[in-house]
C-alpha positions in Angstrom: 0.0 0.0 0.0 1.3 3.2 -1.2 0.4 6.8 1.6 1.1 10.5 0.5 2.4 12.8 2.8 1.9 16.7 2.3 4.8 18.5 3.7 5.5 22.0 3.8 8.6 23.6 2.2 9.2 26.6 3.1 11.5 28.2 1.0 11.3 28.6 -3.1 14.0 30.6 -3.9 16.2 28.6 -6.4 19.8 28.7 -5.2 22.4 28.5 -8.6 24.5 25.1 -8.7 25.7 23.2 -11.7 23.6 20.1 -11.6 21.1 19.3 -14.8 17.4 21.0 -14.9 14.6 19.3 -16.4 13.1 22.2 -18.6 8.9 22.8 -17.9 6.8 23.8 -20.7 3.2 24.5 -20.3 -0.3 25.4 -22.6 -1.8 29.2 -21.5 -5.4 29.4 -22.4 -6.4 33.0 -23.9 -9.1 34.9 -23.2 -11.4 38.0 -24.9 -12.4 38.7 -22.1 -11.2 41.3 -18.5 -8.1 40.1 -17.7 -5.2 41.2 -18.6 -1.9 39.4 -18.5 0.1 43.0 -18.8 -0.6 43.1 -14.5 2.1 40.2 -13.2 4.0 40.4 -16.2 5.3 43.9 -16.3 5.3 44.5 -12.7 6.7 41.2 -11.9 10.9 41.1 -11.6 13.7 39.1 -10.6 15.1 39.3 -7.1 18.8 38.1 -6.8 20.8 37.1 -3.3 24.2 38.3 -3.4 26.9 38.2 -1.6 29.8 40.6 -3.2 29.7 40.2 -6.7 28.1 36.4 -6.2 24.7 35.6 -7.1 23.4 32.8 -4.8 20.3 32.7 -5.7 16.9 34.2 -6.4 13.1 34.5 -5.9 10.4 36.9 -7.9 8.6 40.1 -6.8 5.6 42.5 -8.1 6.0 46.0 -8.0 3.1 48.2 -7.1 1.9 51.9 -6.5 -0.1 53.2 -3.6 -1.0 56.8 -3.9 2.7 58.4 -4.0 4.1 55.4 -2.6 6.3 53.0 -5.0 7.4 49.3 -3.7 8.2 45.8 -4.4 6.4 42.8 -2.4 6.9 39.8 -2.1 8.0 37.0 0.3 9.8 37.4 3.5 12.0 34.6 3.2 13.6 36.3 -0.2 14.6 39.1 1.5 15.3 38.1 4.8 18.8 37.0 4.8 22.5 38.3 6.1 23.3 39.1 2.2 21.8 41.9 -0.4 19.2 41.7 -2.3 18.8 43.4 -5.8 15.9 43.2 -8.5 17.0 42.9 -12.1 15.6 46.1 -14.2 16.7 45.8 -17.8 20.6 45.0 -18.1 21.3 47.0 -14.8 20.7 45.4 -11.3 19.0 47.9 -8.0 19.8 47.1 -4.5 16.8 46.6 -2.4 16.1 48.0 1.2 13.5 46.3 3.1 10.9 48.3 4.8 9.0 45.6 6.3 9.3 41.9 6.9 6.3 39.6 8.7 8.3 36.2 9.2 5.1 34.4 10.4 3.1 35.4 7.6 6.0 35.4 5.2 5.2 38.4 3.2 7.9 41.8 3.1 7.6 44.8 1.4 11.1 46.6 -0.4 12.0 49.6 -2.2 14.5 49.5 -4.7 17.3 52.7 -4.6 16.4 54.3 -7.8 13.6 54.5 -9.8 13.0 51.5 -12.0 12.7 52.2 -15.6 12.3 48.5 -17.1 9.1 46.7 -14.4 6.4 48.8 -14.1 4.7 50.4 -11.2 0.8 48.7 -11.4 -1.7 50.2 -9.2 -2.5 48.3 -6.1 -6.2 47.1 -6.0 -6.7 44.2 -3.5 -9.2 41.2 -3.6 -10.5 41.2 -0.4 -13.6 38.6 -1.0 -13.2 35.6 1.8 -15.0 33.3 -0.7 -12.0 32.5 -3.3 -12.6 28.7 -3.3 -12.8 28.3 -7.2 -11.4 31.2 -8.3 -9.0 31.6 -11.2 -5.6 33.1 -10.6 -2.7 34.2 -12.2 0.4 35.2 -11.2 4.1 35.7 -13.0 7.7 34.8 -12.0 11.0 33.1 -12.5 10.8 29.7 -11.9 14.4 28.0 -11.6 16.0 29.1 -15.3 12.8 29.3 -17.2 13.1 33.1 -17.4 10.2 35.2 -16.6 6.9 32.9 -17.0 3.0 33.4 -17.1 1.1 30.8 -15.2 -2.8 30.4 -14.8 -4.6 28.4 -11.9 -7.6 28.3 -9.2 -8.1 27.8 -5.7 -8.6 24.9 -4.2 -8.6 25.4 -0.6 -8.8 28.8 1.3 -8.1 29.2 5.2 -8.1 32.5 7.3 -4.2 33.6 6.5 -3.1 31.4 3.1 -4.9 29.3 0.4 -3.9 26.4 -1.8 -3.4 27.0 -5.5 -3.5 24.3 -8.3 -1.2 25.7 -10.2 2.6 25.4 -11.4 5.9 26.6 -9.0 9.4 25.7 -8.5 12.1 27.2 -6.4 12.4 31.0 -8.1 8.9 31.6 -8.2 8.7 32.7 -4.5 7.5 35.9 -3.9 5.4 36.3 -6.7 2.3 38.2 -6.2 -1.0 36.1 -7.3 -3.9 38.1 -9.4 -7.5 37.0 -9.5 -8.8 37.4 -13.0 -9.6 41.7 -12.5 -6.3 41.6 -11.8 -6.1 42.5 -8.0 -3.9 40.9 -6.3 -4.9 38.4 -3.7 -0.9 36.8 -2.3 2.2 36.2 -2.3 3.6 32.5 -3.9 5.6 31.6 -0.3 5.8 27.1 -1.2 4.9 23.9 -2.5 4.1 20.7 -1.1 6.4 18.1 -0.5 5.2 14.4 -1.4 6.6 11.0 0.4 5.5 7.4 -0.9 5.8 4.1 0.3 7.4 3.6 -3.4 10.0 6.2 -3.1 11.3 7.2 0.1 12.9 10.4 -0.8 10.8 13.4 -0.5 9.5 15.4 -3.8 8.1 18.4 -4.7 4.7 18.9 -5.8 4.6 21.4 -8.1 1.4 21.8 -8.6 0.3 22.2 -4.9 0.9 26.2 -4.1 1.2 28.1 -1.4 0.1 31.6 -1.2 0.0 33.8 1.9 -3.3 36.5 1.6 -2.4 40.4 1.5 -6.3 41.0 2.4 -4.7 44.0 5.5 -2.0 45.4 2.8 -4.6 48.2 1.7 -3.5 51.7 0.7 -3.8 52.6 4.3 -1.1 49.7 6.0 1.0 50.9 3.0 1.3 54.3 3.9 1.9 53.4 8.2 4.6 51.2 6.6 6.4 53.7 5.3 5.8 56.2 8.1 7.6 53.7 10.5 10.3 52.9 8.4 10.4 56.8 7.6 11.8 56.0 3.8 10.5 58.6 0.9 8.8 57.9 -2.1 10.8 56.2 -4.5 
């Protein structure tokens, strides 16, 4: 008899090394209709760990607008580390201050040190429903060495601080925001599962089991107290 063991993994950022990757490809579905795949594409970027001139590794982030206010969310555990972070912006790479980090939520808002000129700012509009069982989502980020990527999916279980997303991640993609189909954002990608089996004993991602924190509280309002505390201007 075979059991299945959902474990959590807490960390997705994808940490460079020289052993082989098995490249993903995946169908995206169109549509006539509302959404607009322009929202986690062009906001979404690349967040490197450095250490000198040495990338060890990286995760994704979204950056948004809130009134005059001009930041980059994403998870807490790309960001909160004794080494720099930077987000890639065209051929040039930004160092990264963070402004606030929630470890037990795993979510952290940064502002890059200059302006970016290649992601663009989206306007923050938050889904705040607490019925999102079923809902479609979509969310962009840079899964492993895919390069920046566009992925579709739906909730399949929603709880008080996180839900469960049937959709496609693997180490990189933390940190990306997740979109309902108006485009407002509803979390941030934090993990997948981790499957054991009776037939192989060595644990394995699920990639298709996601974990997403909910930003429900991150409203225009908790924005603007963040950056009051952290007393940081407008980028």
């Amino acid at each position: 008899m075979s059991y299945f063991l959902l474990l959590f993994f807490s960390c997705l950022v994808t940490y460079e090394g020289g052993e082989d990757r098995t490249a993903v490809t995946f169908e995206q579905a169109e549509t006539t209709k509302s959404f607009s795949s322009q929202t986690p594409l062009k906001s979404s970027g690349r967040i490197l760990v450095m250490k000198g001139e040495s990338v060890l590794g990286h995760g994704s982030g979204n950056f948004f607008k809130s009134g005059k206010y001009k930041f980059i969310l994403t998870a807490a555990h790309v960001v909160d580390h004794p080494y720099e972070s930077y987000i890639v912006d065209g051929e040039e790479i930004v160092k990264l201050v963070a402004i606030h980090i929630d470890v037990s939520r795993d979510l952290a808002i940064v502002i890059p040190t200059r302006e970016l000129t290649e992601i663009k700012a989206k306007s923050l509009r938050i889904n705040r429903s607490r019925d999102l069982i079923g809902k479609t989502t979509y969310y962009a980020g840079f899964p492993q060495d895919l390069g920046k990527s566009l992925f579709k999916g739906f909730i399949a279980k929603d709880t008080k601080y996180s839900f469960l997303m049937q959709s496609f991640a693997l180490p990189g993609s933390s940190g990306s925001v997740v979109f309902d189909f108006w485009g407002r954002a509803i979390g941030v990608l934090s993990a997948v599962s981790v499957g054991v089996s009776s037939v192989n004993p060595f644990p394995e991602l699920v990639e298709t089991a996601v974990h997403v924190m909910k930003i429900q509280d991150y409203d225009h309002s908790f924005i603007k107290e963040v950056f009051k505390n952290a007393k940081s201007d407008p980028v």
